[in-house]
C-alpha positions in Angstrom: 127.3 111.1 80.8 123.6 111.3 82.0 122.9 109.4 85.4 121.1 106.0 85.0 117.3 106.5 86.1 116.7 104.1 89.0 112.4 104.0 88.2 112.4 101.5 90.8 112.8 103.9 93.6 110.8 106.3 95.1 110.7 108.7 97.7 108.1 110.9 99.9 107.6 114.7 99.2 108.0 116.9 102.5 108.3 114.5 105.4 109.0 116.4 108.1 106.5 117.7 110.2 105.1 120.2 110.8 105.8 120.8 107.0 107.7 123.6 105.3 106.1 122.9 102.1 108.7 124.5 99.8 110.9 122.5 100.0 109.4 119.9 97.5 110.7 122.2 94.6 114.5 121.2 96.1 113.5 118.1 97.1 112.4 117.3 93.5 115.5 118.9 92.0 117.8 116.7 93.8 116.0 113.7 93.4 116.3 114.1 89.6 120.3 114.6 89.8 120.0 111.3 91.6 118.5 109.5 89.0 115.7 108.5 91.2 112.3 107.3 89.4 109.2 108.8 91.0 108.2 111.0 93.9 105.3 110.3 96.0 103.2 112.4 98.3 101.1 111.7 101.0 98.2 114.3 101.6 97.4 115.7 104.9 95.3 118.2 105.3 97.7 120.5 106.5 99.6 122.4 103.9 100.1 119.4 101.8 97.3 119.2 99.3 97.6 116.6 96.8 96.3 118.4 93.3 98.9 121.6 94.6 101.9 119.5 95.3 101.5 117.3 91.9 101.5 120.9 90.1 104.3 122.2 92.0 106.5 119.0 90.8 105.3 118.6 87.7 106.5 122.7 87.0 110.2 121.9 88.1 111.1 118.4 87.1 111.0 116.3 83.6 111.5 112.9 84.3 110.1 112.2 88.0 107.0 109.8 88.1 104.7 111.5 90.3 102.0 109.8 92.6 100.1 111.6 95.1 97.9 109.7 97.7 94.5 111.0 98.8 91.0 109.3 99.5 88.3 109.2 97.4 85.4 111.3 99.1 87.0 114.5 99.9 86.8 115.5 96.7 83.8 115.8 94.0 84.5 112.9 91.2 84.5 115.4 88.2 87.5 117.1 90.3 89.3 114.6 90.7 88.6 113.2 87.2 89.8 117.1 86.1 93.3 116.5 88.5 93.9 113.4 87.0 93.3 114.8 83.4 95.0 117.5 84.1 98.1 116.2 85.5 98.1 113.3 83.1 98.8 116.1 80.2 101.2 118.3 82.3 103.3 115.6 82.7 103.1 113.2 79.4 102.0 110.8 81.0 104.4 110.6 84.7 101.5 110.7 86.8 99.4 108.0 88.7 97.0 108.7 91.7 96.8 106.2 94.4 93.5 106.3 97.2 93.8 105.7 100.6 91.3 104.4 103.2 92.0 107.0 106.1 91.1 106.8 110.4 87.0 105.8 110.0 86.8 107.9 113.1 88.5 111.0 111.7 86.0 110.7 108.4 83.1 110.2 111.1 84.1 113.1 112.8 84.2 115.7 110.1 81.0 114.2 108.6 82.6 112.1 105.8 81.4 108.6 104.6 83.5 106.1 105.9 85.9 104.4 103.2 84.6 100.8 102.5 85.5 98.4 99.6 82.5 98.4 97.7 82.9 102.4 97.8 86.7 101.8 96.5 85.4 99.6 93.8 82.4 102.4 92.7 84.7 104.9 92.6 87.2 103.4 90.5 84.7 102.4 88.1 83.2 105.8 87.9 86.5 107.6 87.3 87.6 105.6 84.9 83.8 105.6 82.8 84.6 109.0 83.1 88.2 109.0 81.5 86.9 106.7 78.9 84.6 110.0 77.9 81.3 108.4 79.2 78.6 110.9 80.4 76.8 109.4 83.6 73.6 110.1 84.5 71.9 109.2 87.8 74.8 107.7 89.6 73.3 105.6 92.5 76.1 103.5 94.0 77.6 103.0 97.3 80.1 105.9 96.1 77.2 108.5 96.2 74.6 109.5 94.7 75.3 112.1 91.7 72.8 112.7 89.1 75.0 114.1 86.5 78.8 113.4 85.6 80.6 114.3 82.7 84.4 115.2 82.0 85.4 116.1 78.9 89.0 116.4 78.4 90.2 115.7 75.2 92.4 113.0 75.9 92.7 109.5 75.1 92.3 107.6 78.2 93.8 109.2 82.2 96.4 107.8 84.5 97.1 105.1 86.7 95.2 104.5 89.4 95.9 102.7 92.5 95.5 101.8 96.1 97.4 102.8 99.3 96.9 99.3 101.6 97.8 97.8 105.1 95.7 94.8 105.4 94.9 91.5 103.1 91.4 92.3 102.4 92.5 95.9 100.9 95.4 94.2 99.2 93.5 91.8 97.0 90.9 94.9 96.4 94.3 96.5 94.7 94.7 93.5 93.3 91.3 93.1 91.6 90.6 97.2 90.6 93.9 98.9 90.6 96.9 99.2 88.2 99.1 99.5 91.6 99.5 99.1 94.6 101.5 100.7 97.5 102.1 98.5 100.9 102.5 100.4 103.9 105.7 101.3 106.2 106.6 99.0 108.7 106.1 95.4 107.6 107.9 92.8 108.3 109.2 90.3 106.0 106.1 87.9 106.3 103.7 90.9 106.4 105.4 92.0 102.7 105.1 88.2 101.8 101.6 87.8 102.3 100.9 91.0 101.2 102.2 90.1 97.5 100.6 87.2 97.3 97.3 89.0 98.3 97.1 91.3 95.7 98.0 88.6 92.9 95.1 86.9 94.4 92.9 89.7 93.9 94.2 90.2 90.6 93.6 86.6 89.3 89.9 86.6 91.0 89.4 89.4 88.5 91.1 87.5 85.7 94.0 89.7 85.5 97.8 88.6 85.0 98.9 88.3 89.1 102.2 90.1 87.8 100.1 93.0 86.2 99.5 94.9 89.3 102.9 96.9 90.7 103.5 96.7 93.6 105.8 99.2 96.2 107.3 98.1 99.0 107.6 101.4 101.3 110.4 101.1 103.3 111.0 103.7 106.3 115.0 104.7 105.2 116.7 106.0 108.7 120.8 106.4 107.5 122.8 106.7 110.4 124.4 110.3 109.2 120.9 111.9 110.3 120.8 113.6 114.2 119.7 111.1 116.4 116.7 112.9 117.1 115.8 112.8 113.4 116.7 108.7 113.4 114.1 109.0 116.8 111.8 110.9 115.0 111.5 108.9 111.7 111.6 105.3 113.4 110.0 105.4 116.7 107.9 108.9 115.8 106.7 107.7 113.0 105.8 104.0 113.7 104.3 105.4 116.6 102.1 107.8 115.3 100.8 104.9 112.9 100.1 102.9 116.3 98.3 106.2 117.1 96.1 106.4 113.8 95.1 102.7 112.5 96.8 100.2 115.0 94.4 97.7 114.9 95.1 96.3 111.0 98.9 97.1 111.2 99.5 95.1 114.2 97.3 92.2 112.6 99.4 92.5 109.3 102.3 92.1 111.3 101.4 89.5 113.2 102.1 91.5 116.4 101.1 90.6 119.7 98.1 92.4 120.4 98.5 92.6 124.6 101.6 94.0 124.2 100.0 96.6 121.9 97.2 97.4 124.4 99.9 98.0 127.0 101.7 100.6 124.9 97.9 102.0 124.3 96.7 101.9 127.4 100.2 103.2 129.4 99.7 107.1 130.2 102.8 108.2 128.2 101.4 106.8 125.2 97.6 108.3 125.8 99.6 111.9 126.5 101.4 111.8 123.6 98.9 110.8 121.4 96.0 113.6 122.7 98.7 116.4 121.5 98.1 115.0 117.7 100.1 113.1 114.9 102.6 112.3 117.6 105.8 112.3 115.3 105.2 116.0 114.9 104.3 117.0 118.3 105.8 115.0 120.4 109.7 115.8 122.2 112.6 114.2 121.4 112.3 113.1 125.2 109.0 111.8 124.9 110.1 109.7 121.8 113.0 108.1 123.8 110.8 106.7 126.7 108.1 105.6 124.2 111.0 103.9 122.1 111.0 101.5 125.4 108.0 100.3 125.5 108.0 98.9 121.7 109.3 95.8 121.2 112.5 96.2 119.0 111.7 93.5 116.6 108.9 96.1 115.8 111.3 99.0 114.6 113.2 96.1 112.5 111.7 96.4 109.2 113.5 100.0 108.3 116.8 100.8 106.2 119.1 102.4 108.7 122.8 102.3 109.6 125.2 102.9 106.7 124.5 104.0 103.2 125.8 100.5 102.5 123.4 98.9 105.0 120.3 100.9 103.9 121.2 100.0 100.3 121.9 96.2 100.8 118.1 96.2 103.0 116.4 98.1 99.6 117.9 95.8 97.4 116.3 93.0 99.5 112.7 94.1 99.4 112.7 92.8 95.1 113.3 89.4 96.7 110.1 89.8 98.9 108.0 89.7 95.8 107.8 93.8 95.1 108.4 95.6 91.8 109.7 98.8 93.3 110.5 100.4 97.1 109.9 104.3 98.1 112.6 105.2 100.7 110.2 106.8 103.2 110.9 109.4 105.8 113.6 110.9 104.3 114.5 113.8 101.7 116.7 112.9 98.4 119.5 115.4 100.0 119.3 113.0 102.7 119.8 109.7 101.2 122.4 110.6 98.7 125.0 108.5 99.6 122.1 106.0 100.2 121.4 105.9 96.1 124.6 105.6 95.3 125.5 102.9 97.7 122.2 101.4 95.8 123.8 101.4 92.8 126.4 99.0 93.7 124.0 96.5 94.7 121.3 96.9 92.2 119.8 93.6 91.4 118.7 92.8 88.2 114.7 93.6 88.3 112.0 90.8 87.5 109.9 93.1 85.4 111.3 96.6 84.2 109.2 99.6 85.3 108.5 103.1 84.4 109.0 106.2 85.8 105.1 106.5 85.9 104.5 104.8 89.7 101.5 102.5 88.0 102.9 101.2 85.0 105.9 99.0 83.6 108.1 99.7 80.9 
């Protein structure tokens, strides 16, 4: 008897960092035996290129939904109009691409326009004119400036497309523009909350359904059979390192105090770590342990961890938050194994069926 396809639930291709990036061909294999819907990857620019990765699990899987995340401007639009074309065939139809805002400074730095959400909103609209088999000529929008696009790829129509968010004002843009929309790691109940009922805002401002938009909860997923310098690594590390990139919107989102942020900011251990790079992959377990005390516990609260039971029951919990769907972040399928089945126990019984595609329903 084939294993029930949980679409509902995601996870993130090669987490650990710095990344051994074959191991999304295992990780991809295993998440299938598990039944689990879609795989997601985050792009760094590192060894994890989004069009490469997408290829990669496209070649050795059938059924996973596949959603990379990337940002709109690193790229020319006819090529990522061509990726999205392309993987959109490769895959019948299992692939959605979602867009990210990024660090301002990092963009800034490197001599990239800064993302904004009248650039968001260009963009979409171009990519999909150009899905739709439009030619474009003398593009002048706060996109860019292009004075010839055209993609011609023989298909009906392209994928989903989407937004990665963290604060209100992104998640009613997803809202409005996108088919989905993936909330960041780390929120707290009310943060989730609000979040939902921002992007059904957005959606009925642009006279959409408010239910039409999907929406994925991304839950960090720390089970307690991992070392306990991985369980450091993938709460603290990571929520750190998201202190370290946009702190500003996440602590807002939260409703976090902001002083006690600056003193975690401002405290030499933090400054250290932080100078070294993305300080869940540079940092010492060591390091991680003292910075674990100077963030406030209730902080590291919105995770899956303990048993596979616990993790499971805390999934299962996010539907009644207001999300269609939850990607178990931080850790590989192999890992959270016992996690999925636990799931399975205490599946709810879903407001809206999904597909294995990330941005559409069933």
């Amino acid at each position: 008897m084939s294993t029930p396809q949980l679409n509902e639930l995601g996870y993130y291709a090669v987490t650990r960092h710095p990344a051994d990036v074959r191991v999304v061909l295992p990780e991809a294999r295993m998440a299938e035996s598990l039944g689990l819907g879609s795989c997601h990857i985050g792009e760094r620019f590192t060894v994890k290129d989004a069009a490469v990765l997408s290829g990669a699990l496209a070649g050795c899987s059938t059924s996973l939904g596949i959603a990379p995340s990337t940002n709109y401007q690193t790229r020319h639009p006819t090529v990522t109009a061509t990726v999205g074309s392309t993987m959109h065939a490769l895959t019948e139809g299992r692939f959605a691409m979602a867009f990210g805002r990024g660090m301002a400074a990092y963009w800034q730095a490197i001599g990239l326009p800064v993302v904004t959400e009248a650039r968001l909103r260009d963009f979409f609209g171009i990519l999909r004119r150009l899905w739709n088999g439009e030619t474009i000529v003398d593009h002048d929008g706060p996109a860019g400036k292009w004075p010839f696009l055209r993609h011609v790829s023989g298909l009906p129509d392209g994928p989903p497309i989407g937004l990665v968010a963290v604060g209100p004002k992104t998640m009613e843009l997803a809202g409005e523009i996108g088919d989905f929309v993936v909330l960041h790691t780390f929120f707290s109940d009310e943060a989730t909350t609000a979040s939902v009922a921002a992007v059904r805002r957005g959606a009925e401002r642009a006279g959409k359904d408010p239910d039409s938009v999907r929406i994925w909860a991304c839950l960090a997923t720390v089970p307690d059979a991992l070392s306990p310098e991985d369980q450091m690594r993938r709460g603290v590390g990571r929520l750190a390192t998201y202190l370290q990139a946009y702190p500003d919107v996440l602590v807002s989102a939260n409703g976090w105090d902001r002083s006690t942020f600056d003193r975690i900011r401002q405290s030499e251990l933090f400054a250290d770590a932080a100078s070294a790079g993305p300080i869940d992959a540079s940092a010492s377990y060591e390091t991680l342990q003292r910075i674990a005390e100077l963030i406030p516990a209730e902080w590291l609260d919105s995770v899956a961890k303990g048993s596979p039971q616990n993790c499971a029951k805390t999934i299962a919990r996010q539907y009644n938050l207001g999300v269609h769907s939850v990607i178990m972040h931080g850790a590989s399928p192999h890992e959270i194994a016992p996690v999925v089945q636990a799931y399975r126990d205490v599946r709810p019984t879903l407001r809206r069926a999904v597909a294995a595609n990330p941005g559409r329903f069933a």
